[in-house]
C-alpha positions in Angstrom: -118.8 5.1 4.7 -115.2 3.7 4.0 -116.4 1.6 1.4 -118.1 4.8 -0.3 -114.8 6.2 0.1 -113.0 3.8 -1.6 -115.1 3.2 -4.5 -115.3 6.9 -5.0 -111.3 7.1 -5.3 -111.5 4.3 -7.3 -113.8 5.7 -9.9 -111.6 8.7 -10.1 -108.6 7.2 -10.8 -109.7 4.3 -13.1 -111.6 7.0 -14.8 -108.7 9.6 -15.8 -106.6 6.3 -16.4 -109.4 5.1 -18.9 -109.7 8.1 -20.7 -106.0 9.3 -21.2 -106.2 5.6 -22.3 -109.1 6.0 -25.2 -107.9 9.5 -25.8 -104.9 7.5 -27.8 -107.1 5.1 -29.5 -109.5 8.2 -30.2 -106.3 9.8 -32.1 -105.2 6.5 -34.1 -108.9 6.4 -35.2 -110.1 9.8 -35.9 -112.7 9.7 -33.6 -112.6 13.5 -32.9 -114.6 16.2 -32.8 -114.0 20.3 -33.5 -115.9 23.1 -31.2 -117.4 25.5 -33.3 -115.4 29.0 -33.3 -112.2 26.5 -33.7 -110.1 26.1 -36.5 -107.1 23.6 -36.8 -107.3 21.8 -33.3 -109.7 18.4 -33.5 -110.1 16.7 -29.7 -111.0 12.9 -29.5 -114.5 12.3 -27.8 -114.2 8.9 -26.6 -114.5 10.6 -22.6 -118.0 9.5 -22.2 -116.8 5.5 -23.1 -114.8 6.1 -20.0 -117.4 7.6 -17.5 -119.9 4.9 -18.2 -117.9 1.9 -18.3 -116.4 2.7 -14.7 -119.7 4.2 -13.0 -121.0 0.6 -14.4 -118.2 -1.4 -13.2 -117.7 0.3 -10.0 -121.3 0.1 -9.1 -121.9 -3.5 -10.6 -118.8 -4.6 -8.4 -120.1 -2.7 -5.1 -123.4 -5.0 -5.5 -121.8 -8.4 -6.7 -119.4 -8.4 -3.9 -122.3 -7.6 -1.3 -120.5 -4.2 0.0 -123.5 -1.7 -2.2 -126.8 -3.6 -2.6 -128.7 -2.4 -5.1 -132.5 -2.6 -5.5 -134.4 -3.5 -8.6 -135.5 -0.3 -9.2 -131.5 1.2 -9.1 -130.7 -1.9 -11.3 -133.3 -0.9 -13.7 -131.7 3.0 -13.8 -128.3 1.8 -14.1 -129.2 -0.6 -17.4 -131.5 1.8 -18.6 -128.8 4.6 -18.4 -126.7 1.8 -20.4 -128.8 1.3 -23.0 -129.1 5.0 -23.4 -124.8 5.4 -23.2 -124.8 2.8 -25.9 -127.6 4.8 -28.2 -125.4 8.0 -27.8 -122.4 6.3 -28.6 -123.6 4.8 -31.5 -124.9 8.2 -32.7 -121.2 9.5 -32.3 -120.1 6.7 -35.0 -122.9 7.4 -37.2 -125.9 9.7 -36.6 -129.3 7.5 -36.0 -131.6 10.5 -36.2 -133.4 12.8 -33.8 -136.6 10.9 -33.7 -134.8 7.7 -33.3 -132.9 8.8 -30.4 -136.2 10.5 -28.4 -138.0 7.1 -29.3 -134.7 4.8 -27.7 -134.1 7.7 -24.7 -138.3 7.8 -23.8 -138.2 3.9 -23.4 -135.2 3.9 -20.9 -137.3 6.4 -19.2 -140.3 4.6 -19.2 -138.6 1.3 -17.5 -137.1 4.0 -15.0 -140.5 5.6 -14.1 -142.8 2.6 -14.0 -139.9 2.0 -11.2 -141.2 4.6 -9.3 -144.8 4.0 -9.6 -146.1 7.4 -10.2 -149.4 6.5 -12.1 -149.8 7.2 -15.7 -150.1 10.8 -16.0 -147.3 12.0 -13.8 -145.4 9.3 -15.3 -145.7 10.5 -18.7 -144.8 13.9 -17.2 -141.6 12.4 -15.4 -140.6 10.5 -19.6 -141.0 13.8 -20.6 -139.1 15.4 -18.4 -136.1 12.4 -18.4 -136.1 13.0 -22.0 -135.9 16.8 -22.8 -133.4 17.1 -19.5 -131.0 14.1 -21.2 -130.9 16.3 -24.6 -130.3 19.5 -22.7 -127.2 17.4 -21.2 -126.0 16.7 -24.5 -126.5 20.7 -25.8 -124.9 22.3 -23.4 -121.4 20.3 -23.9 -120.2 23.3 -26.1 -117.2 24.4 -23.5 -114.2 22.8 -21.8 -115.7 21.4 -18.7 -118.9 22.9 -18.7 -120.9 19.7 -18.9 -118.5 18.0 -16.1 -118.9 20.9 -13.6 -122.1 21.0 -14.2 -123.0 17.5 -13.6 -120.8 16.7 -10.9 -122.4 19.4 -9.1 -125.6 17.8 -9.9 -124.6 14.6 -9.0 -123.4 15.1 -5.5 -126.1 17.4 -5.0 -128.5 14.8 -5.8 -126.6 12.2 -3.9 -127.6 14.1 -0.7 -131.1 14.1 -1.5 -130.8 10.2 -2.2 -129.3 9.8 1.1 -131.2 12.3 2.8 -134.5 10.6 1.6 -132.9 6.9 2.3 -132.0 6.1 -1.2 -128.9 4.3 -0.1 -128.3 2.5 -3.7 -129.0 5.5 -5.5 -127.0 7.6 -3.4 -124.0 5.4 -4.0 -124.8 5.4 -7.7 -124.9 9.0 -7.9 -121.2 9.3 -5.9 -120.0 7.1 -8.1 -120.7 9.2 -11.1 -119.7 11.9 -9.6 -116.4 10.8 -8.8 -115.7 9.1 -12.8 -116.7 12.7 -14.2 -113.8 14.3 -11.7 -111.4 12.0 -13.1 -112.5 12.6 -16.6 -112.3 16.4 -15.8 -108.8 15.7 -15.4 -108.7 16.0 -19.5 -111.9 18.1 -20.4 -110.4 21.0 -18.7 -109.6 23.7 -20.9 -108.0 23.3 -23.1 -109.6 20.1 -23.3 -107.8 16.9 -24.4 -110.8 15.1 -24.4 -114.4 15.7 -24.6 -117.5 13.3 -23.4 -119.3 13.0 -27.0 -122.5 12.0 -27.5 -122.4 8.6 -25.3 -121.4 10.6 -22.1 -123.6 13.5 -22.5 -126.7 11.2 -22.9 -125.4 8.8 -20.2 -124.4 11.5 -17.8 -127.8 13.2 -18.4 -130.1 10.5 -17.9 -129.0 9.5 -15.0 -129.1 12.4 -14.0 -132.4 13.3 -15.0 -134.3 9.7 -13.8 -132.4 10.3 -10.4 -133.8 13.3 -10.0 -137.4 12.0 -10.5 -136.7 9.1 -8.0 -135.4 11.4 -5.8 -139.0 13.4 -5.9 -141.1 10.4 -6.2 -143.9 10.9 -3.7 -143.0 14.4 -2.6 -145.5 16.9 -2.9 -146.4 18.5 -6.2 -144.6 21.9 -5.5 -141.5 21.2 -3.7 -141.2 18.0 -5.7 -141.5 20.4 -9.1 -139.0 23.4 -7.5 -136.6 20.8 -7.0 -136.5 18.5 -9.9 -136.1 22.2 -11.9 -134.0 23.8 -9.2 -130.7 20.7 -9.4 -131.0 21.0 -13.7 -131.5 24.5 -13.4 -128.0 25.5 -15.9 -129.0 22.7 -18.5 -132.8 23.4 -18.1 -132.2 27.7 -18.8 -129.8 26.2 -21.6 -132.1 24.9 -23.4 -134.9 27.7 -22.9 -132.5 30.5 -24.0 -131.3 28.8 -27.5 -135.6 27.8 -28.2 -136.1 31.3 -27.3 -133.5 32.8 -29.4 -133.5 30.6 -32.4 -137.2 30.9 -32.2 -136.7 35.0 -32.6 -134.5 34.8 -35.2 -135.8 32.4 -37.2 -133.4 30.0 -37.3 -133.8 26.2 -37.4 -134.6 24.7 -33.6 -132.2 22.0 -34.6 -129.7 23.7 -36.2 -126.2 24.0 -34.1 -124.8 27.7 -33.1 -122.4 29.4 -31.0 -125.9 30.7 -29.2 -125.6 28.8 -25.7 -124.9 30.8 -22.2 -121.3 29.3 -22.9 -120.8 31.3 -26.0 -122.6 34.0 -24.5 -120.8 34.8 -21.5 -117.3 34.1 -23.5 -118.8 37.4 -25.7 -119.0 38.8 -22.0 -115.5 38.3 -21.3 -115.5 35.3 -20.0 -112.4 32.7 -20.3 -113.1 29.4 -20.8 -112.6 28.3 -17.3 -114.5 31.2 -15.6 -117.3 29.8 -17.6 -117.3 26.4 -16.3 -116.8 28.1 -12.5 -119.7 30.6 -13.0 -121.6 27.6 -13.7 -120.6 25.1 -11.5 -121.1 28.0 -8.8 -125.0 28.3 -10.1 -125.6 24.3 -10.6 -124.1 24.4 -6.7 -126.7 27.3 -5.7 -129.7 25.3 -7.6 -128.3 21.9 -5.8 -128.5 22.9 -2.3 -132.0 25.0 -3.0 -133.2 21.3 -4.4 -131.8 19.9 -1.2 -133.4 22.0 1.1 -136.2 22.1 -0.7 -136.4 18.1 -0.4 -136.1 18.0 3.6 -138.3 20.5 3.8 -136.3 23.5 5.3 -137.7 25.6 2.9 -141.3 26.2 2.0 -143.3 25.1 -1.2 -143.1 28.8 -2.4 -139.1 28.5 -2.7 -139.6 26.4 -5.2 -140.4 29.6 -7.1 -136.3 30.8 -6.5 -134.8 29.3 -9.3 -137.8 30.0 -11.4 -136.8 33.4 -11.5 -133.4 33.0 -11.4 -133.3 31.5 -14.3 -135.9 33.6 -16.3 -134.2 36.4 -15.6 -130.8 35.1 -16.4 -132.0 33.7 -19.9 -133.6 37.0 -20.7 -129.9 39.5 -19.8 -128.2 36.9 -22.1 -130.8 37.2 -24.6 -129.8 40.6 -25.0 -125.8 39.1 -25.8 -125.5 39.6 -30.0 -124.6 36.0 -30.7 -126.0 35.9 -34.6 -124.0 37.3 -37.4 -120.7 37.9 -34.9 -117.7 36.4 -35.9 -115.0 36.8 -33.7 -111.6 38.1 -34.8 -109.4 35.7 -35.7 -111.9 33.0 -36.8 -112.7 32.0 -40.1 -116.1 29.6 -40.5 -115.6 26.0 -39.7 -118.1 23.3 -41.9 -116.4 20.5 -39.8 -118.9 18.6 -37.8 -119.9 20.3 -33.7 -120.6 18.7 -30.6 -123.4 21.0 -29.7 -125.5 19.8 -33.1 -128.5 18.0 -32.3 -128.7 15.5 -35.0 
């Protein structure tokens, strides 16, 4: 316990350190990035450098020094999750392609499931799932401290089910990563000084996503379902409500827009900061449904909670005009967005 104390408060700080750190080497090079709807202000996006160096070091230092063993199958997550920061951030200095980054992002998650020994159709199921919930990740970083709420939420609320199910290693893991993303929060908050870019989105959502699958490994089919959906459920509605839109306008799936339940509930009324709260408070309310769900408090048919939570949620916000607005003040921006999926 003290030890997970400590290396908690030590991700924290060495985290916000880091990144007020890179944020000045973002600004000398003109590694930044401008939100759409912005004009004028460009925010470095070096964050995500900073979250996955210290959730590596922190963690790799726990298990040299004897203090936080971890198993091979954590070990494989946490390289995996590497390779996949490294992808991400080499997409942020020049794009590799769509295709290029499923291919890289499904063969991290095919190390991490073989891991978990699910057999080969639910492990094709579980890549699937790693996958589309580690682009998700990456699309819904279109706010100030959206993404960070949102996964440090999701972190801790997976870190209970780790520690609940005796997943000691990825418990500590998951702390760990929760505690670097509050320390980078420290700048993402609005208005944000820095932002996670591609590298921390992808890193942040993969191990996020394969954590949630280890978490689930050998659970029954429902409760194992309702909860893997019920701890992504903001990232998972995220990405159903833009398909679903773009797909009834006719836009490009692909092609970036102010269309996300950020940008919607700002049209709502919505400050910046009540966004990230609203959905922090709705990650929380999908965590601790996974988590009961897990120990079994609540029944298979719970699983069905979020389910409709979140179908209802994306269908009011479908209703939110988000096409052909401009808002007053704005002029169009052809700068490049964070929320485009390359």
């Amino acid at each position: 316990m003290s030890y997970g104390i400590a290396a908690a408060a030590t991700a924290l700080l060495v985290a916000s350190a880091l990144t007020a750190l890179l944020r000045l080497v973002a600004l000398r090079t003109g590694f930044t990035v401008r939100r759409i709807g912005r004009t004028g202000r460009r925010t470095p996006r070096l964050g995500g450098a900073a979250v996955a160096t210290v959730t590596a070091a922190v963690t790799t230092f726990g298990a040299s020094t004897g203090l936080a063993p971890l198993g091979s199958g954590t070990l494989t997550l946490l390289i995996a999750a590497g390779v996949v920061a490294a992808l991400g951030f080499l997409d942020d200095v020049r794009p590799v392609g769509a295709r290029a980054r499923v291919v890289v992002e499904a063969g991290a998650a095919t190390f991490v499931v073989h891991t978990a020994q699910l057999g080969f159709l639910v492990g094709a199921l579980a890549v699937l799932w790693i996958v589309f919930v580690t682009n998700a990740c990456r699309l819904i970083d279109t706010s100030d401290g959206v993404l960070g709420t949102v996964a440090v939420v999701t972190a801790l609320g997976l870190s209970a089910c780790a520690a609940a199910g005796g997943l000691g290693p990825l418990a500590a893991i998951l702390g760990v990563l929760a505690a670097a993303l509050t320390g980078f929060l420290m700048h993402n908050w609005y208005p944000a000084r820095m932002h996670l870019g591609g590298c921390g989105s992808l890193f942040t959502g993969f191990l996020l996503a394969s954590a949630a699958v280890l978490v689930n490994a050998g659970h029954e089919a429902l409760p194992g379902a309702g909860s893997l959906f019920a701890v992504t459920v903001v990232v998972t509605a995220d990405a159903a409500l833009v398909a679903v839109s773009r797909r009834r306008a006719g836009r490009p799936l692909l092609q970036g827009g102010a269309d996300h339940i950020a940008h919607r509930l700002r049209r709502l009324g919505l400050t910046p900061t009540g966004v990230a709260v609203v959905l922090g408070i709705a990650s929380l309310a999908g965590a601790v449904t996974a988590l009961l769900l897990h120990d079994g408090t609540l029944g298979p048919l719970a699983a069905l909670w979020p389910v409709c939570a979140a179908a209802g949620s994306v269908a009011g916000l479908l209703r939110v005009p988000v096409y052909g607005v401009r808002r007053r003040g704005h002029r169009p921006v052809r700068t490049a967005v964070v929320d485009v999926a390359r």
